[in-house]
N, C-alpha and C positions, 0 to 999 in steps of 0.2 A: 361624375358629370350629370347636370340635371338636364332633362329633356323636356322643354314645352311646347305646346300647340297653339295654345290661345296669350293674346296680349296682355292680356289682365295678370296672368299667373307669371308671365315674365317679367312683368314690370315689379310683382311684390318682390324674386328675388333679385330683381338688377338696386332695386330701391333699397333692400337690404343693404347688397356691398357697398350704395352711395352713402349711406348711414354710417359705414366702417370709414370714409375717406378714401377707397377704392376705386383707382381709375378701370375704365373699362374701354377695350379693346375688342373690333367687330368687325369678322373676316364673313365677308357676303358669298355664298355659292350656291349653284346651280344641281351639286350632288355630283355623283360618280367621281368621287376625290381621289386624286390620288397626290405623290410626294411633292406636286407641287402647291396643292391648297396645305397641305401639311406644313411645309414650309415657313406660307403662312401665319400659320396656328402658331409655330416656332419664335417667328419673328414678335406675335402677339403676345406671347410668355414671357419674352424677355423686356418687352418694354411697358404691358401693362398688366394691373393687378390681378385682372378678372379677364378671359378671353372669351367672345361671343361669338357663333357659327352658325348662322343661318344657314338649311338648303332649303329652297325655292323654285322650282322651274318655272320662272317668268314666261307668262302666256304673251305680254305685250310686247317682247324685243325679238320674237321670232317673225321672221318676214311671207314663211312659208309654215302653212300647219304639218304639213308633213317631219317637218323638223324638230314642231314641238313633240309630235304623237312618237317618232323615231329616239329625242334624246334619251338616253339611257339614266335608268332611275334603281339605285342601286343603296337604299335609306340604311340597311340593317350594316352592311358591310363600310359604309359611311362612318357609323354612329360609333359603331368599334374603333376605326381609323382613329378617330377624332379623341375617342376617350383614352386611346391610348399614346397620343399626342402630348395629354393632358390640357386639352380641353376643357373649359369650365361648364359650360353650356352650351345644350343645341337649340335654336329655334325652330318650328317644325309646321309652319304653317300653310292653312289650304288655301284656296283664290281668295276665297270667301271674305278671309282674316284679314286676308292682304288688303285685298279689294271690297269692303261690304257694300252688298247689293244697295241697301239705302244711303249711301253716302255718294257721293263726285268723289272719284277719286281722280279724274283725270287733270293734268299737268300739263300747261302748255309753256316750252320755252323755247326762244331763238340762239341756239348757238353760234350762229352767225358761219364761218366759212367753215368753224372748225368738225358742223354733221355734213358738210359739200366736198367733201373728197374722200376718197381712198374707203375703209367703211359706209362713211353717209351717202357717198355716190353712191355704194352696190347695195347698199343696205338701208333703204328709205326706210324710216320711222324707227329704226331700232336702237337708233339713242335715246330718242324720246319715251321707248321704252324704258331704259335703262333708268335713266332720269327719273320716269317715274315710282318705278320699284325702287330706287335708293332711297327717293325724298319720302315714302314712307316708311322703308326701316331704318331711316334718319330719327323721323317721328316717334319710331316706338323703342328704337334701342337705345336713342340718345347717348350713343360712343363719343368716349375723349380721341379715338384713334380709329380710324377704317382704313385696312390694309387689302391693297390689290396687286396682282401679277402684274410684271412688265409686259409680258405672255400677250397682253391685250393693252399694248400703250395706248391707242388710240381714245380705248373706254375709257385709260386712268385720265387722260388729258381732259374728258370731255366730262368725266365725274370731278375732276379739280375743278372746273369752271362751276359746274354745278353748283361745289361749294362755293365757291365765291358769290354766285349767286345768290341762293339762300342763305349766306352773311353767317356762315355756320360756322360755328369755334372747334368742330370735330378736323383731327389734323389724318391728312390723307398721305400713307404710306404704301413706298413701292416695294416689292421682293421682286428679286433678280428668276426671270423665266429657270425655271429648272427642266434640264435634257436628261434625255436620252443616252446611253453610252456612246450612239453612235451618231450623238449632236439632232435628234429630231425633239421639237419641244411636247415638252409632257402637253398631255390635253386628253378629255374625255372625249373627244371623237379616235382618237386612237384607235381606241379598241371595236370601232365598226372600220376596220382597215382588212382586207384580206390578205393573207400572210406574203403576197406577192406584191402588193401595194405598198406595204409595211416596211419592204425592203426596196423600196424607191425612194420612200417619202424624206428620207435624210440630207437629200440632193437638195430640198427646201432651204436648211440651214448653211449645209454648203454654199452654194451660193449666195447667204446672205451675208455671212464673213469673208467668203473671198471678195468680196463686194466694198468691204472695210478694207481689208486689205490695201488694194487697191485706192485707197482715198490718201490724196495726197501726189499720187505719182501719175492720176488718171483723171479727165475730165470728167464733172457728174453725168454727165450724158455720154460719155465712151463705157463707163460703169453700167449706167442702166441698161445701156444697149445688149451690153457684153453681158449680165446677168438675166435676161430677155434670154436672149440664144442660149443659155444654158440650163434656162427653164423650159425651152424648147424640145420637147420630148413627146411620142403621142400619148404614155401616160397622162402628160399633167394638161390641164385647162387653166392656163393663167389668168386671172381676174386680174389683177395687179402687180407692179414692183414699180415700188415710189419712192425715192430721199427725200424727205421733208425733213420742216423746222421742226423740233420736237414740243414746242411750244404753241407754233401758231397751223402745224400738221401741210402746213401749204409747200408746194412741192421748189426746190431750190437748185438753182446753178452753180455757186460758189458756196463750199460751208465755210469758208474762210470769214464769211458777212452774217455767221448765227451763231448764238450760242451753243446752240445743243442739234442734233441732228440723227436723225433715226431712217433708217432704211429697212420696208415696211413691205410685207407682197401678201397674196392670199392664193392659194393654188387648190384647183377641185382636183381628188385624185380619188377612180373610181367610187364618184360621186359625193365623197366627202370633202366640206370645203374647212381647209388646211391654212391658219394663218399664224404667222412667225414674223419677227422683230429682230435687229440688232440697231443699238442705240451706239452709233458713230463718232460720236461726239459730245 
């Protein structure tokens, strides 16, 4: 696996494999990997030539610095993960690279309802973050493929528009969230859980499948209700639990009138904020 820092030395060997007729495949993360960016990496092996693995701790999609200063940065043990993946490359860059001082790098775009709910409601600006960190390693990776977690549908929905957006021929692929044995979804806030939080936080999923369940024989709003009260515990701080379109993310009465439908929550559990999916429909 080659390892680079700067854009210049990634582009001569990504320009290489384009010279071979080598498609390339570009799994974006944040670092503290575990089996679900691996996943990933999995998914990128099998469908493209060459697989690309940025980690990056995006300064512009945290809403609280505390967050940023707190997420856990775990590069060495990453780097291993990934080579033994069989990863082709890491990208490994600073703000700097990302962001150069003498450039704009700022991005301004309207996703219209789809940053005004559920995420975009609790989390001002951090699409806009997101958007903007992809549309640059859009720029420098220039992927035939970029593969993202269901884990965060809301991201994938709002990074598909993106691409539509910027009229980009790079094709946007989902991996199915990977759990926990005992159904809680992988994620690197995990591991700032304490062992008694740890052994709650399962109740998350639970009630998001019993929630599916339940579709068909229950009103969507006897469902959310009854998924409310079961997220009702003094552990948890519920921010949300929403059925939406999984398309237009806006929240729905009948899934009988949509194609695809996702039921979406976010729960603080001793202070770590916990978000999980199951895609309904």
């Amino acid at each position: 696996m080659y390892t680079y820092s700067t854009i210049h030395h990634l582009n001569n060997r990504l320009n290489r494999y384009r010279a071979e007729g080598k498609t390339i495949g570009f799994v974006p993360t944040m670092g503290a990997l575990h089996p679900g960016h691996i996943s990933l990496i999995k998914k990128s092996n099998e469908t493209s030539d060459i697989t690309v693995c940025s980690i990056f701790v995006n300064p512009t999609q945290f809403n609280v610095a505390e967050d940023l200063d707190k997420y856990p940065r775990t590069e060495k043990k990453d780097a291993q993960m990934l080579k033994d993946a069989g990863c082709n490359v890491l990208f490994l860059p600073s703000v700097d690279v990302v962001y150069p001082p003498d450039k704009d790098n700022s991005y301004a775009v309207d996703f219209g309802d789809l940053e005004r709910v559920m995420e975009g409601e609790h989390r001002p600006g951090h699409f806009a973050g997101v958007a903007q960190v992809l549309k640059r390693f859009l720029e420098i990776v220039k992927p035939d493929a970029m593969y993202m977690g269901q884990k965060d549908f809301q991201q994938f929905t709002i990074v598909r528009a993106l691409l539509k957006k910027l009229k980009s021929k790079t094709k946007l692929v989902m991996g199915e969230t990977i759990r926990e044995e005992d159904g809680l979804a992988m994620s690197s806030r995990n591991m700032r859980l304490t062992k008694k939080d740890r052994a709650i936080a399962p109740l998350i999923s639970k009630t998001l499948f019993d929630a599916k369940a339940k579709i068909g024989k229950k009103s969507i709003a006897q469902i959310k209700k009854e998924a409310l009260k079961q997220l009702d515990i003094p552990e948890f701080k519920v921010e949300y639990f929403e059925i939406a379109d999984g398309i237009t993310l806006q929240p729905i009465s009948d899934i009988s009138k949509v194609k695809t439908a996702v039921a979406c929550t976010v729960v603080h559990l001793g202070g770590i904020r916990l978000i999980d999916n199951v895609i309904l429909k």
